[in-house]
C-alpha positions as CSV (number, residue, x, y, z in Angstrom):
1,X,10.2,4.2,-22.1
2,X,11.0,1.7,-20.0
3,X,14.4,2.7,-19.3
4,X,13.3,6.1,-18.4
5,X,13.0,6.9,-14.5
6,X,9.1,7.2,-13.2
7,X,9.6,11.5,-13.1
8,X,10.3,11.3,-16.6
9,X,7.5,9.0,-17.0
10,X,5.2,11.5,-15.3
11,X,6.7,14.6,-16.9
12,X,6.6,12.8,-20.5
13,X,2.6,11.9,-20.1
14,X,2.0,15.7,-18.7
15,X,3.8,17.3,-21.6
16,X,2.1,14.7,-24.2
17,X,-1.0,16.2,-22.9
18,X,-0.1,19.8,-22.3
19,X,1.0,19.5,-26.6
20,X,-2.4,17.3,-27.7
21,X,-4.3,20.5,-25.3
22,X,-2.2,22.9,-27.2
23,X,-2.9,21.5,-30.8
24,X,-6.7,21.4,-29.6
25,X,-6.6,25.4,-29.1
26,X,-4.5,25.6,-31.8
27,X,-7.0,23.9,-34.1
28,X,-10.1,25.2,-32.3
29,X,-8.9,29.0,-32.7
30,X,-8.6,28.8,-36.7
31,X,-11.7,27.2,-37.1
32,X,-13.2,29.9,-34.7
33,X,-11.2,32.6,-36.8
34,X,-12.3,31.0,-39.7
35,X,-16.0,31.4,-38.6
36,X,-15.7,34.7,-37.6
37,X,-14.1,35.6,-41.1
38,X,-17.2,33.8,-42.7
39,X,-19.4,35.8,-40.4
40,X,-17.6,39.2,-40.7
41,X,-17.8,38.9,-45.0
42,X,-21.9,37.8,-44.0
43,X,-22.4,40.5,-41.8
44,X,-20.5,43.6,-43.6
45,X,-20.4,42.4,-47.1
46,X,-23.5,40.4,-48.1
47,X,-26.2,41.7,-45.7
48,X,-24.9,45.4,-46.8
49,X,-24.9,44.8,-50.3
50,X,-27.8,43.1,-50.2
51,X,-29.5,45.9,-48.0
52,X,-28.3,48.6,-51.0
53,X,-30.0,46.6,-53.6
54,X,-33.2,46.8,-51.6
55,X,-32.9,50.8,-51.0
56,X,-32.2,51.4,-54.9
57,X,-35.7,49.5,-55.4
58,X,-37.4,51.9,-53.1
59,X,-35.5,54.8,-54.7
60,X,-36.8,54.2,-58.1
61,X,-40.5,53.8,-56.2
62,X,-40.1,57.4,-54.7
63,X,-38.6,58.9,-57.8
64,X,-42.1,57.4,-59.7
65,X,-43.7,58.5,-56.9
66,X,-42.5,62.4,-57.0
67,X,-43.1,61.8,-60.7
68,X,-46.7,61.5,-59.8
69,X,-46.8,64.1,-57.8
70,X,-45.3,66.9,-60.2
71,X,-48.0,65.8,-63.2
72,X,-51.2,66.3,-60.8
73,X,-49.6,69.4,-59.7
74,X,-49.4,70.5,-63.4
75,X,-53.1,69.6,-63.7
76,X,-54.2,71.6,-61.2
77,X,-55.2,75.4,-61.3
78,X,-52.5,77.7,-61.5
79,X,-51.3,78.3,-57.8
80,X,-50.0,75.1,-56.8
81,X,-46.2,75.6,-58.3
82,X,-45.0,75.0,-54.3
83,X,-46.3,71.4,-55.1
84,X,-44.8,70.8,-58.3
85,X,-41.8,72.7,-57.0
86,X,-41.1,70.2,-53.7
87,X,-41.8,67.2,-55.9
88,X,-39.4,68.4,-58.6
89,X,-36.5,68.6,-56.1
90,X,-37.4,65.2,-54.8
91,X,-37.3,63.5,-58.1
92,X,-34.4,65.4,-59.0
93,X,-32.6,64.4,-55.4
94,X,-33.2,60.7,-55.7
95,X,-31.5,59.9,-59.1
96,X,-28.3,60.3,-57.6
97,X,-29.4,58.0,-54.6
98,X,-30.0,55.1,-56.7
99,X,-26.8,55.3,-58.4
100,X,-25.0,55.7,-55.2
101,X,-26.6,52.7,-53.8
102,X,-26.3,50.9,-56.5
103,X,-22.4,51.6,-57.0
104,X,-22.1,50.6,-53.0
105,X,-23.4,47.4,-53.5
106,X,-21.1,46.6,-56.6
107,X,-18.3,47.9,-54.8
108,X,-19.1,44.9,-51.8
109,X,-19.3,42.5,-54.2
110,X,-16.4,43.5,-55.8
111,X,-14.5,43.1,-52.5
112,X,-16.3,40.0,-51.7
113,X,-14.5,38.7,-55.2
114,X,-11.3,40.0,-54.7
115,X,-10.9,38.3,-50.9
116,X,-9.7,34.6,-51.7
117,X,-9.7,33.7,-48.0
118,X,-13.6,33.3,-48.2
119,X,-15.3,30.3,-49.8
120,X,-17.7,32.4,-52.5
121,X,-19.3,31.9,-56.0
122,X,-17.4,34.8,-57.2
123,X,-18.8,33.7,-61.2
124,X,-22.2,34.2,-59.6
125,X,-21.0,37.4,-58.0
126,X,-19.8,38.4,-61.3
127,X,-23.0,38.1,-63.1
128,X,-24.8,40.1,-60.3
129,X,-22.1,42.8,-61.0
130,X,-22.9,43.2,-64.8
131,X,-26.7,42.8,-63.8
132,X,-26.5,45.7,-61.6
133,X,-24.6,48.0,-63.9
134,X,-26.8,46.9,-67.0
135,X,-30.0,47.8,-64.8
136,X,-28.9,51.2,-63.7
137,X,-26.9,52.1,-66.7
138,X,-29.0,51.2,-69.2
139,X,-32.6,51.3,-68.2
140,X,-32.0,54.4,-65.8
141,X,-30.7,56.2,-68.9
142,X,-34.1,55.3,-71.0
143,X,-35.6,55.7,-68.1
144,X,-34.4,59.6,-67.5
145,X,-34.6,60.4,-71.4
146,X,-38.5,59.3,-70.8
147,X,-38.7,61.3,-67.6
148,X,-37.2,64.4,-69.6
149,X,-39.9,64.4,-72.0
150,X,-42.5,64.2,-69.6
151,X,-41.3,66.6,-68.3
152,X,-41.5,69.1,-71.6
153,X,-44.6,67.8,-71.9
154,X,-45.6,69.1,-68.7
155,X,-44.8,72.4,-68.9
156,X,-46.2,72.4,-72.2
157,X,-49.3,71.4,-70.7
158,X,-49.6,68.3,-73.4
159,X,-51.4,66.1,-70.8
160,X,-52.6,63.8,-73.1
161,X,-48.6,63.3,-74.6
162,X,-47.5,63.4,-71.1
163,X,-50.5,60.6,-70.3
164,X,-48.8,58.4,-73.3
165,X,-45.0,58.9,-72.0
166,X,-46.1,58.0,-68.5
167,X,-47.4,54.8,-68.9
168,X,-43.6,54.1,-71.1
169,X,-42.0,55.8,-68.4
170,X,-43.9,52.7,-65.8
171,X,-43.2,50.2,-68.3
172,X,-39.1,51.3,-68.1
173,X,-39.6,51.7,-64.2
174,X,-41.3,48.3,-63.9
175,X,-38.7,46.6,-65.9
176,X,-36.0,48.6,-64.0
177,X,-38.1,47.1,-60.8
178,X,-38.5,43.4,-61.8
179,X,-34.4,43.5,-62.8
180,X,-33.5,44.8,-59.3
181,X,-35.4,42.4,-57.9
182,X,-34.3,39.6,-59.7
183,X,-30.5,40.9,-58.5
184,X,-32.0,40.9,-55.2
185,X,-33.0,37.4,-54.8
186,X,-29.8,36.2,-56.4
187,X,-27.6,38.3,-53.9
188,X,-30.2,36.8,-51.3
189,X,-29.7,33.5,-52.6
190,X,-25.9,34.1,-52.3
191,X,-26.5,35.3,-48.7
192,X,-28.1,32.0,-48.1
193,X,-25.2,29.9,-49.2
194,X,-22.9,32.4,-47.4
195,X,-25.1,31.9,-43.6
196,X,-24.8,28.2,-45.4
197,X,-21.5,28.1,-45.4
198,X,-20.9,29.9,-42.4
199,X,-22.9,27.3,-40.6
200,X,-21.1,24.5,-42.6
201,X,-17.6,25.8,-40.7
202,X,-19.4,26.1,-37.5
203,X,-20.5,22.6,-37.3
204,X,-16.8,21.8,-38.7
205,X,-15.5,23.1,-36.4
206,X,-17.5,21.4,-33.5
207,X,-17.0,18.3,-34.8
208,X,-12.8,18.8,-35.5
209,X,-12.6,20.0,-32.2
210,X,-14.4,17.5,-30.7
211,X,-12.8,14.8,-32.4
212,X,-9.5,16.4,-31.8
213,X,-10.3,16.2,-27.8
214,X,-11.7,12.8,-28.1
215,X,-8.0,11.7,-29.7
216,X,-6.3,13.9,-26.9
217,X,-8.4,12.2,-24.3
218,X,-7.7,8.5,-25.3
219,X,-4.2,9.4,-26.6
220,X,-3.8,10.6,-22.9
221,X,-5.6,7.8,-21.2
222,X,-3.6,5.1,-23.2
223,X,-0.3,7.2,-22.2
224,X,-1.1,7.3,-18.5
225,X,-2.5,3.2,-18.2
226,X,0.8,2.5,-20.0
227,X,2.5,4.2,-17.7
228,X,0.2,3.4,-14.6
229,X,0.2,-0.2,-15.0
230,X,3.8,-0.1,-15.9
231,X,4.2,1.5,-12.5
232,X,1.5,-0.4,-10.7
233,X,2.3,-3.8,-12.2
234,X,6.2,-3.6,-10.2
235,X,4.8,-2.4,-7.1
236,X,2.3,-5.1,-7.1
237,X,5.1,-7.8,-7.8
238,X,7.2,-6.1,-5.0
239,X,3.9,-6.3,-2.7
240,X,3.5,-9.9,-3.5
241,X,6.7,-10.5,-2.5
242,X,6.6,-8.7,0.6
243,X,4.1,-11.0,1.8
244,X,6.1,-13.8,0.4
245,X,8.6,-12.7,2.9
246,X,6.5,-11.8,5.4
247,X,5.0,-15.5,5.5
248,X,9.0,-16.8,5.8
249,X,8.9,-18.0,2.2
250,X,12.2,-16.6,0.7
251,X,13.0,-18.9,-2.2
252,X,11.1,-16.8,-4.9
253,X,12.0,-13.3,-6.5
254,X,10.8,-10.7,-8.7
255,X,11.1,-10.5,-12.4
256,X,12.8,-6.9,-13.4
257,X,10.8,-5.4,-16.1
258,X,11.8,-1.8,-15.8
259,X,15.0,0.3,-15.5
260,X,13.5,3.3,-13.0
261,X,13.2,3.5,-9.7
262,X,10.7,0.4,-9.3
263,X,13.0,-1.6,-11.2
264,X,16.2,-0.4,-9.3
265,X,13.9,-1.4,-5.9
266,X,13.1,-4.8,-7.3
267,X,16.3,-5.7,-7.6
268,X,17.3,-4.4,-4.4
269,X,14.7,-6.5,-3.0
270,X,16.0,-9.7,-4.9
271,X,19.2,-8.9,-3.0
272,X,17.4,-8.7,0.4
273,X,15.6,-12.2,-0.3
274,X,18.8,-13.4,-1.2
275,X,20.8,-12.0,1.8
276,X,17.6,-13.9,4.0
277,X,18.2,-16.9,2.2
278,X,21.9,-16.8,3.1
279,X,21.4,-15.9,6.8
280,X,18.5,-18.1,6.6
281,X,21.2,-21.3,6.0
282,X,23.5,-19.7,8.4
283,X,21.0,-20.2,10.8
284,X,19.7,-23.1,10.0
285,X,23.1,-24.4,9.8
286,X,24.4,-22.8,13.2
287,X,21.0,-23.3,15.2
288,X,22.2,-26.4,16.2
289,X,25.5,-24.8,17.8
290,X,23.8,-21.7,19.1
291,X,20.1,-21.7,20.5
292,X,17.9,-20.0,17.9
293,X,15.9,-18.1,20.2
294,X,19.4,-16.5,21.7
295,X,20.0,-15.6,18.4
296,X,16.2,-14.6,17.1
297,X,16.7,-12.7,20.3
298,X,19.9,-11.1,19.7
299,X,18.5,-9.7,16.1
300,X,15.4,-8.4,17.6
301,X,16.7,-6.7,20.9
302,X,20.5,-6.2,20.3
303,X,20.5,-4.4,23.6
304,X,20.7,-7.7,25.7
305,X,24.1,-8.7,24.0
306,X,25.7,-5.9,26.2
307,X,28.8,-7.2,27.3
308,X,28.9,-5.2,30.4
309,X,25.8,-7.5,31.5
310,X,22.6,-7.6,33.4
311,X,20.9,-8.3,36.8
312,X,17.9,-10.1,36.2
313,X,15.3,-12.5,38.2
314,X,16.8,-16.1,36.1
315,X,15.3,-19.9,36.7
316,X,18.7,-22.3,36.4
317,X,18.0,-25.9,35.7
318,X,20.9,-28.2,35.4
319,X,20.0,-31.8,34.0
320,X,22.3,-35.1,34.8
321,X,22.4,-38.4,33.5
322,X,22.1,-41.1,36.6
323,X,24.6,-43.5,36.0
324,X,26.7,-42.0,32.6
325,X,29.9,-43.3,33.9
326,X,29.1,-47.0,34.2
327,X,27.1,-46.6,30.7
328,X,29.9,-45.1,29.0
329,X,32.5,-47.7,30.3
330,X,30.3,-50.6,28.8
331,X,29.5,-49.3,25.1
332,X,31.8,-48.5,22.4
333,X,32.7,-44.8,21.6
334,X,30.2,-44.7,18.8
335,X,27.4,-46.0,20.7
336,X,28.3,-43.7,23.1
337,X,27.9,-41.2,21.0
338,X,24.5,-42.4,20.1
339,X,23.6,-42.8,24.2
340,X,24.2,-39.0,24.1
341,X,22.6,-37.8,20.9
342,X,19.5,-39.5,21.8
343,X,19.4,-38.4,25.5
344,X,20.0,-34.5,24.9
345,X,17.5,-34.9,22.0
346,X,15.0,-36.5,24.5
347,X,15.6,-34.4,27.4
348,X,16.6,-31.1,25.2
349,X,12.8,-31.0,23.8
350,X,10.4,-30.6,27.1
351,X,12.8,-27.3,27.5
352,X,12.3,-25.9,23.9
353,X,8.5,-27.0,24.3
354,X,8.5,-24.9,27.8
355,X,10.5,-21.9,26.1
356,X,13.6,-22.5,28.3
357,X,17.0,-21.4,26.9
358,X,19.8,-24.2,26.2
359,X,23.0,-22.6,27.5
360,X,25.3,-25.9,27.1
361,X,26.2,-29.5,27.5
362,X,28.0,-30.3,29.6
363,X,29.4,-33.9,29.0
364,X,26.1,-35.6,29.8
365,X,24.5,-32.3,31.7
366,X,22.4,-30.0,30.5
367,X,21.7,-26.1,31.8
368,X,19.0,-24.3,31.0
369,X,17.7,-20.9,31.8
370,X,14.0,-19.6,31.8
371,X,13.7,-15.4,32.4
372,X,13.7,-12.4,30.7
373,X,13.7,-11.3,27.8
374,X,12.8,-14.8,26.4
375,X,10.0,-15.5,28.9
376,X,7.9,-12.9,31.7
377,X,9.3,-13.2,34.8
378,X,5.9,-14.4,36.6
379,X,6.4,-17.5,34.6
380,X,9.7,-18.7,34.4
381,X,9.4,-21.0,37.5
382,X,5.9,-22.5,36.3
383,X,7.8,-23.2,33.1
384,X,10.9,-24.3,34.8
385,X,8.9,-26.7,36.8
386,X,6.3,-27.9,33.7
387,X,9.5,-29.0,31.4
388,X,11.2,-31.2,34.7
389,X,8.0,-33.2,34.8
390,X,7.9,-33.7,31.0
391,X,11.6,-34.6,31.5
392,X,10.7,-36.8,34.0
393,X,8.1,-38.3,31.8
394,X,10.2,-39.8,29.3
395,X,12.7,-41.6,31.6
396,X,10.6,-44.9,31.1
397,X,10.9,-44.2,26.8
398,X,14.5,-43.0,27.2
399,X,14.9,-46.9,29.3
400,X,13.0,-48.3,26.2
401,X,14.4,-46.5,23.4
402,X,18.6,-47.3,24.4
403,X,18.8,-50.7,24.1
404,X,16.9,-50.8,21.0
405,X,19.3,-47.9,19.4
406,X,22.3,-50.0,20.3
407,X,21.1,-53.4,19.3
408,X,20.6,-54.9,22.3
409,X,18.3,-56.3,24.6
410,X,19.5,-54.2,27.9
411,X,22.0,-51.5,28.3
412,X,24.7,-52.1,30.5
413,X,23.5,-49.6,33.6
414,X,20.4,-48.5,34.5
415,X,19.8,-45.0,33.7
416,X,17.9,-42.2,35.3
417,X,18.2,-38.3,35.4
418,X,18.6,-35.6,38.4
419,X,17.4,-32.3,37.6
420,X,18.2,-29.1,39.9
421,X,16.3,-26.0,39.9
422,X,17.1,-22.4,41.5
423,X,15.7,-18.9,41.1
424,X,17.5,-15.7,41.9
425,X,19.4,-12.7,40.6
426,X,22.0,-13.9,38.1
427,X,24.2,-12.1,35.7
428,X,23.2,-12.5,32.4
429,X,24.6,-11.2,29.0
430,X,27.2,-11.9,26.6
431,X,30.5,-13.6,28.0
432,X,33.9,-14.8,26.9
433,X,36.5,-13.3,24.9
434,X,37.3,-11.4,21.8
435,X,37.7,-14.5,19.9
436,X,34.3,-16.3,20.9
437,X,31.4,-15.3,23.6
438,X,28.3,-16.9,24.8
439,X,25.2,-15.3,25.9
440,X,24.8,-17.1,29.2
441,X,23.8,-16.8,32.9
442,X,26.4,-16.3,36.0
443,X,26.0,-16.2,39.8
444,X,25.1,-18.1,43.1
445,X,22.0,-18.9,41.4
446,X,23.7,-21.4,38.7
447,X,25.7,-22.4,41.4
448,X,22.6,-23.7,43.6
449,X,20.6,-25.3,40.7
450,X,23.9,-27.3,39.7
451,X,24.7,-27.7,43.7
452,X,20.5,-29.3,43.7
453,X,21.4,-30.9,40.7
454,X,23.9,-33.5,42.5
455,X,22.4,-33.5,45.6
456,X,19.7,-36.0,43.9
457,X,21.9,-38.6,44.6
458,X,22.1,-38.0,48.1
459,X,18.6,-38.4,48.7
460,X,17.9,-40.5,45.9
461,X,15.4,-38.3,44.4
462,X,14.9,-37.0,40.7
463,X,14.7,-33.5,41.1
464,X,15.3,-30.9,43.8
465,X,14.7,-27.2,43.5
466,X,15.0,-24.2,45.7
467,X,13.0,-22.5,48.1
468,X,12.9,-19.2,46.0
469,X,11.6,-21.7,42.5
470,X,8.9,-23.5,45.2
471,X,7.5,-20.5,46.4
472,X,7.4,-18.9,42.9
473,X,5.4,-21.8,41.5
474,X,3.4,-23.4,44.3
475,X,0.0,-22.3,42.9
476,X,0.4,-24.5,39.6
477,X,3.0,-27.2,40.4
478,X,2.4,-30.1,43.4
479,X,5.8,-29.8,45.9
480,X,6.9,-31.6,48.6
481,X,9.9,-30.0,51.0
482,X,12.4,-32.3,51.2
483,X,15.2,-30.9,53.8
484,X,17.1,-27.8,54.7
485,X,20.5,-27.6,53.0
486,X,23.7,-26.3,53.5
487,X,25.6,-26.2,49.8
488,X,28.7,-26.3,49.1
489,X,30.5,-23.0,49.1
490,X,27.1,-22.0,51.1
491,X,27.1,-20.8,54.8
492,X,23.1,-20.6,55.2
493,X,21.0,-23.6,55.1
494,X,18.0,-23.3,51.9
495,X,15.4,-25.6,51.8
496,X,15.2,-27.9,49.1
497,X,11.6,-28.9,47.4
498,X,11.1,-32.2,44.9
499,X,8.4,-31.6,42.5
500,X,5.9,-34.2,42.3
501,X,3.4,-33.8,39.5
502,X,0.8,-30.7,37.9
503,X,-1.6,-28.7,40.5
504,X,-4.2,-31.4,41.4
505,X,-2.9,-34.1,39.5
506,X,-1.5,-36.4,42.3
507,X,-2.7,-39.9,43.2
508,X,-3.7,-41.1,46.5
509,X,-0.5,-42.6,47.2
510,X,1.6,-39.3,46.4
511,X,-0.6,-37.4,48.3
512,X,-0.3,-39.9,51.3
513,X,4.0,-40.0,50.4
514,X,4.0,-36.2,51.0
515,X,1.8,-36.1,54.3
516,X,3.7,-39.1,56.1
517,X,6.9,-37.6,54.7
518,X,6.1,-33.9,56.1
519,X,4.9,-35.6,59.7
520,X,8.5,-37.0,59.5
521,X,10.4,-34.4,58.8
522,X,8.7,-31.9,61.1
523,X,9.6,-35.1,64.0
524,X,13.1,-35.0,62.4
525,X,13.7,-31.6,62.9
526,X,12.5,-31.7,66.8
527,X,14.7,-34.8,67.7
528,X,11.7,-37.1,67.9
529,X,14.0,-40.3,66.6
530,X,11.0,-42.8,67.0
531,X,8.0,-40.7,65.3
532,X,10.2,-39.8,62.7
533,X,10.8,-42.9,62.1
534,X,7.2,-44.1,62.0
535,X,6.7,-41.6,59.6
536,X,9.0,-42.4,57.3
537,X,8.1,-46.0,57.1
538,X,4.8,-45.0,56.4
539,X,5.9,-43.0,53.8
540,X,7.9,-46.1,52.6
541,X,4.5,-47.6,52.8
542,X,2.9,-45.9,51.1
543,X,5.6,-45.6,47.8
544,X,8.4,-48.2,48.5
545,X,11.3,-47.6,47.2
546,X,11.2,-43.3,47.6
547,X,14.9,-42.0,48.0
548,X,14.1,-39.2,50.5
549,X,11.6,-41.3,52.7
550,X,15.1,-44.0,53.0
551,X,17.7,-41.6,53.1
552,X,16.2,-39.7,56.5
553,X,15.1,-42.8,57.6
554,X,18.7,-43.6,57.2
555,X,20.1,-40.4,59.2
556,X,17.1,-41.0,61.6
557,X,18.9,-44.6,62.6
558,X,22.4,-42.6,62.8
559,X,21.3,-39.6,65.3
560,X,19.8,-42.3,67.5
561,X,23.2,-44.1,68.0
562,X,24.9,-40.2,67.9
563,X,22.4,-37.6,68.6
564,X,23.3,-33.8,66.5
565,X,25.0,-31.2,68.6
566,X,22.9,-29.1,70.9
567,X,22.6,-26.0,68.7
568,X,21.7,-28.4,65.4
569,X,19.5,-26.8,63.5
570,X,18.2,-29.3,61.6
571,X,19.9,-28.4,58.4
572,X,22.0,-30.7,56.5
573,X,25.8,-30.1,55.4
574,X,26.4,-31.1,51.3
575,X,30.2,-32.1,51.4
576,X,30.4,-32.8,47.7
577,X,28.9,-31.4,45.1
């Protein structure tokens, strides 16, 4: 059964009812024939014979009653022969009436005997049969030879003879009478148990077929909960499972109970979890080497791994490590190779936690990419901007955390980090060759954030981003312009922001850093040497120490002793990356 497929599970159940239904008609039409056998021998045979017996009673009371009739017509005055003439015929008439009723009855329960399909007391019947002849036979005879001598004694006019075989003749008729009678109530007796019996196979009959459906009905309901539940009970299991995998738990399975269909799709659907499993390791293995959400990515929306590429709106951060060289040259290759692991780790997580994509490492540098189809648009920039300040953030944990990873009470060179930041149209999609490609991001856009990236140094600040990224996320993220730059490989000047904290999250002395710094640039860029300079000492004031405060403080000093050419426009010339 439970190698059969679920059709011939279905088809099996129908047919086992279709034959229990058939053997139910089967049985209930020979009961009902039976019945309607009893009730034909009741109605024709019985009944009839029964009804004959009773007519040759009244026969034999007519005949007694034309006899009476022809001996008060003898005793009347002479005239009335009409009378004694009609009653004569009827007495002579009737005779042959009782025999003939008396024969038809015999011959019913002769044929009542003879059927052997029919339950009947045919001993009983028997007796009746050889009552019925004795009665008519015998006591009809002594009954006619007393009749004939009444009747000589009636034309003879011997009334008082005729008086004498009269009251023999009653006698004879009574007994005749009181025989037939006693027939009758036998054959009614045997009608009786017949409309007995007849009921008997009725209520037989009920109750077989009854029974017979009851057994059909719970054979069939036993045959389709086998079935059902061993249909129900897989797809269940299979269910289970589904949410199993739904919920990302793949290391279970389902037990095969069955060779059909369900059976064949449970172990398909071990395969599936199986496959998961597999890809699941591949991806846990290779997650590290290629960004899961590139690859979630990929599987969801194949249509972004089009080689052939796409312009999109993209937010390019690159991420340096201040001061990598001298580091590396004062540790040992291994504890270099800690440095790293624990900086990318550190500085990796604020852009996971902010959605951004890791493209690469480069050596100590890190680009990442916020836009579409991993983040909306709108908020690439916001995100951009949330994950430098986290970055940021743990520069003072990163200072603590080295020297304790290398065993030693202070790492050879200070280290810090520069972070660059541009939005624009870039090319994205999948790049490289036909033996390995990278989903990445291309264009003037990478160029710029890696161009900000390195201008850090110049200015001394930790991160710079472009005009495009600034305007983007002003309403969320506290700014400060810092200049107006010309990058290399550039021919227009962009101006350059430094993100300074979260939307309304500064402290007095930020908020004073970016107003004296914004007096000083705006003298800056109008030649007036002395207020700029003002400006950015009160700046340096008010945060000592700033990078961009010193550096155009700095250049301030220099176009004092050699003033910019006539048509300067106040934007600044990166010679190095």
């Amino acid at each position: 059964m439970f190698r059969n497929s679920i059709r011939q599970k279905i088809v099996g159940i129908a047919t086992g009812l279709i034959i229990l239904a058939v053997i139910t008609s089967l049985l209930s039409m020979v009961m009902a024939s039976q019945v309607g056998h009893l009730l034909d021998e009741l109605t024709n045979r019985y009944i009839p014979a029964y009804g004959h017996l009773a007519r040759v009673n009244i026969r034999a009371l007519e005949r007694s009653l034309a006899m009476r009739r022809m001996m008060m017509a003898k005793m009347q005055p002479p005239g009335e022969d009409a009378g004694y003439d009609a009653a004569r015929k009827t007495f002579d008439e009737v005779e042959p009436l009782i025999k003939r009723e008396a024969d038809a009855a015999r011959v019913l329960i002769a044929s009542i005997i003879a059927d052997p399909s029919t339950p009947s007391d045919n001993a009983a019947l028997g007796r009746l049969d050889d009552r019925i002849d004795n009665a008519v036979n015998d006591l009809l005879m002594r009954l006619n030879a007393e009749n004939k001598t009444l009747l000589g004694q009636l034309d003879s006019k011997d009334f008082a003879a005729a008086r004498q075989t009269t009251l023999r003749a009653d006698a004879l008729r009574d007994e005749f009478n009181t025989r037939i009678e006693g027939i009758r109530a036998d054959m009614l007796a045997q009608v009786g148990s017949a409309a007995a019996k007849v009921t008997g196979a009725q209520q037989r009959a009920i109750i077989i077929s009854g029974v017979v459906t009851a057994i059909a009905a719970i054979l069939g309901f036993v045959f389709a909960m086998l079935v059902g539940s061993g249909i129900t009970r897989p797809v269940m299991r299979l269910l289970e499972g589904t949410r199993e995998v739904e919920a990302g738990r793949l290391d279970g399975s389902i037990a095969i109970t069955t060779q059909d269909e369900i059976g064949q799709l449970s172990a398909a659907f071990n395969r599936m979890i199986e496959t998961l499993r597999h890809n699941q390791r591949i991806r846990e293995t290779f997650g590290r080497y290629i960004n899961p959400r590139i690859a979630e990515g990929l599987l969801e929306q194949p249509a972004i791994a089009a080689t052939e590429g796409q312009r999109r709106i993209m937010t390019v951060m690159f991420c340096d490590m201040k001061g990598f060289t001298s580091l590396s040259e004062g540790v040992t290759p291994r504890g270099l190779v800690k440095i790293m692991n624990l900086y990318l780790s550190t500085m990796s997580a604020p852009v996971h936690t902010h959605r951004g994509i890791i493209d690469k490492y480069i050596g100590d540098a890190i680009m990442a990419y916020w836009g579409a189809p991993f983040v909306e648009e709108a908020e690439q920039t916001h995100l951009a901007a949330l994950a430098a300040i986290d970055m940021i953030g743990q520069v003072n944990q990163l200072r603590k955390d080295l020297p304790e990873l290398l065993g030693v009470r202070a790492i050879p060179a200070d280290c810090d980090i520069r972070i660059g930041i541009a939005t624009g149209e870039a090319l994205v999609g999948s790049i490289g060759s036909e033996f390995m490609m990278s989903y990445t991001v291309l264009g003037d856009t990478v160029n710029l954030a890696s161009r900000l990236e390195g201008a850090n140094k110049f200015y001394g600040s930790r991160s710079l981003i472009s005009e495009a990224t600034a305007a983007a996320c002003a309403s969320t993220i506290e700014l400060r312009e810092i200049d107006r730059l010309v990058a290399v490989g550039q021919t227009q000047p962009v101006a350059v922001f430094e993100i300074i904290g979260k939307k309304d999250e500064l402290t007095p002395a930020q908020t004073d850093l970016r107003q004296r710094y914004a007096d000083g640039l705006a003298a800056y860029r109008e030649r007036r040497w002395d207020d700029a300079a003002r400006a950015f000492d009160a700046a340096l004031a008010a945060v000592p120490g700033d990078g961009p405060s010193i550096t155009l403080k700095a250049r301030v000093e220099r176009f004092r002793r050699d003033p910019p050419a006539a048509d300067w426009d106040g934007a600044w010339h990166l010679e190095s990356k």
